[in-house]
C-alpha positions as CSV (number, residue, x, y, z in Angstrom):
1,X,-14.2,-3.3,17.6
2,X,-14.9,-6.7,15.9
3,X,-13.6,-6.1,12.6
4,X,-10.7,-4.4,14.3
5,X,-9.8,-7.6,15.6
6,X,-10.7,-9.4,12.6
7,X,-8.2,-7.7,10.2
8,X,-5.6,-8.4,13.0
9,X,-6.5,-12.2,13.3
10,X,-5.9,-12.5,9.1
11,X,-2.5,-10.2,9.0
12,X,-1.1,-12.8,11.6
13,X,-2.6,-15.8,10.3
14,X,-2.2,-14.9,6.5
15,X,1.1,-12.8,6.2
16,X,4.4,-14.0,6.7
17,X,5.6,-12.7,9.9
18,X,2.3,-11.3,10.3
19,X,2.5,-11.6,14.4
20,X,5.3,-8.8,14.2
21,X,3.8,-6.2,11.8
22,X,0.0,-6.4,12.6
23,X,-0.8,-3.5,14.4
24,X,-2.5,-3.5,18.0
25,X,-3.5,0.1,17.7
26,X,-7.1,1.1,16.1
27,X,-7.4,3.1,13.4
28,X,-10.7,4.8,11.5
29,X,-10.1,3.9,8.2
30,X,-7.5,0.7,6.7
31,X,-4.7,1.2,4.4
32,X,-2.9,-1.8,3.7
33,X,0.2,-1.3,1.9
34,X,3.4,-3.8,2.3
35,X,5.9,-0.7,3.7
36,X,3.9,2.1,5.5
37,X,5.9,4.5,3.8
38,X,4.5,3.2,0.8
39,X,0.7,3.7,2.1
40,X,1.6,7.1,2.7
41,X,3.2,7.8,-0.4
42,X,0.1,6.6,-2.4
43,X,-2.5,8.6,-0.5
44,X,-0.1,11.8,-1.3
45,X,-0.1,10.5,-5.0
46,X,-3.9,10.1,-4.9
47,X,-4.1,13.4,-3.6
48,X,-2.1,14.8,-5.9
49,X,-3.8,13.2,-9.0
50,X,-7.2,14.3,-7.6
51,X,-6.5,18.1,-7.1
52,X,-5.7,18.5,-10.9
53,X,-8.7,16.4,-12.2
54,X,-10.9,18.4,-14.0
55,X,-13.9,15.8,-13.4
56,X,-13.5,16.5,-9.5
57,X,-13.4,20.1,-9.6
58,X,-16.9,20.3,-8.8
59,X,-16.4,18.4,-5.5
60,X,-13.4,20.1,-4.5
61,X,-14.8,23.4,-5.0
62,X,-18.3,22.7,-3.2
63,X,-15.7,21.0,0.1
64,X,-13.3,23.7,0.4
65,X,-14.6,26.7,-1.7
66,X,-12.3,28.5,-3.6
67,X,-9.5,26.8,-4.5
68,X,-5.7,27.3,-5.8
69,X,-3.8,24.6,-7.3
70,X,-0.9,23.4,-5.6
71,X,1.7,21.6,-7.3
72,X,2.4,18.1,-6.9
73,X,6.5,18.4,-6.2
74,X,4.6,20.1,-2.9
75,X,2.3,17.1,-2.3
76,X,4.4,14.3,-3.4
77,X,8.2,14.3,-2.8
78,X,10.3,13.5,-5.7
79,X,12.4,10.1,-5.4
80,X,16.0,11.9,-4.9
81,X,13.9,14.4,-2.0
82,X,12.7,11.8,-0.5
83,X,16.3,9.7,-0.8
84,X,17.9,12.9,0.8
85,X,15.1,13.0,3.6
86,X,16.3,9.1,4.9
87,X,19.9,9.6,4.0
88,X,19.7,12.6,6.9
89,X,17.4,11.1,8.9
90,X,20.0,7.7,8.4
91,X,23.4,10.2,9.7
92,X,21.3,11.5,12.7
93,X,21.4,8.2,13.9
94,X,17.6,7.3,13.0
95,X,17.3,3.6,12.6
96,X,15.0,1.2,10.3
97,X,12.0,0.1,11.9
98,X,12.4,-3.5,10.9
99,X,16.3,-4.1,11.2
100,X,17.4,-1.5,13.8
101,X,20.5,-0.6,11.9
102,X,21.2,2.8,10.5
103,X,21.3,1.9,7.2
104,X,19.5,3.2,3.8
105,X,16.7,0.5,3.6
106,X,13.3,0.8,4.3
107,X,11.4,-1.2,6.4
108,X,14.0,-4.3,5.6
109,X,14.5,-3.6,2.0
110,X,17.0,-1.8,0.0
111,X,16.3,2.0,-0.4
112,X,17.6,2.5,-4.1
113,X,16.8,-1.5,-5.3
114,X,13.0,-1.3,-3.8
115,X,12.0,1.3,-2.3
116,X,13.4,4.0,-4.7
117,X,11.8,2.3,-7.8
118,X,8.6,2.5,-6.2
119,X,8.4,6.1,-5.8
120,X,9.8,6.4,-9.1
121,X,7.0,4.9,-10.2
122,X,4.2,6.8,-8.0
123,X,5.9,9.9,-9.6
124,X,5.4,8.5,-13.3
125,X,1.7,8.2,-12.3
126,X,1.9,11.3,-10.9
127,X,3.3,13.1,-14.1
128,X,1.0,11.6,-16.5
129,X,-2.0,13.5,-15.3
């Protein structure tokens, strides 16, 4: 598709290093997030944050029909879950996607400097509502 091609012609020309992380793959709907995990973690957090707002109840009921809450600490995993999830997947020899190493980082980056701190703070939003 054209704007397919568009968003890949601005991630290589306008990101640094953008030639190595644009994706060639298509994809209904864009979400652009520095660290995929990070994407993913959001949408959960959005998720979670939507299925205990009153204002939406109406819309949730009329998609799904009856409905029981589910907890968010089953929608969105909790930093030190989450930490526990890479530090098994880094001892069965899984490997970052960006260094190759088995190491605790993320994409590149430090797990508990970056990528900790920003589920930490997906969880804060999280708990407020």
């Amino acid at each position: 598709q054209w704007y397919q091609r568009r968003v890949r012609e601005s991630v290589v020309s306008y990101i640094r290093h953008g030639g190595t992380i644009a994706a060639d793959v298509s994809a209904d709907l864009l979400v652009s997030c520095g660290v995929s995990n990070w994407g993913g973690q959001a949408i959960a957090a959005g998720l979670a944050v939507l299925q205990s707002c009153p204002v939406h109840d109406r819309y949730r009921r009329k998609g799904i029909g009856c409905y029981s809450p589910v907890s968010s600490t089953k929608i969105l995993l909790s930093p030190e879950k989450d930490r526990q999830l890479h530090e098994w997947l880094r001892d069965k020899g899984f490997r970052d996607g960006c260094t190759g190493r088995c190491d605790l980082t993320v994409d590149g980056l430090d797990y508990q400097e970056v990528h900790y701190r920003i589920l930490l703070e997906l969880n804060k939003v999280v708990d407020k509502v």
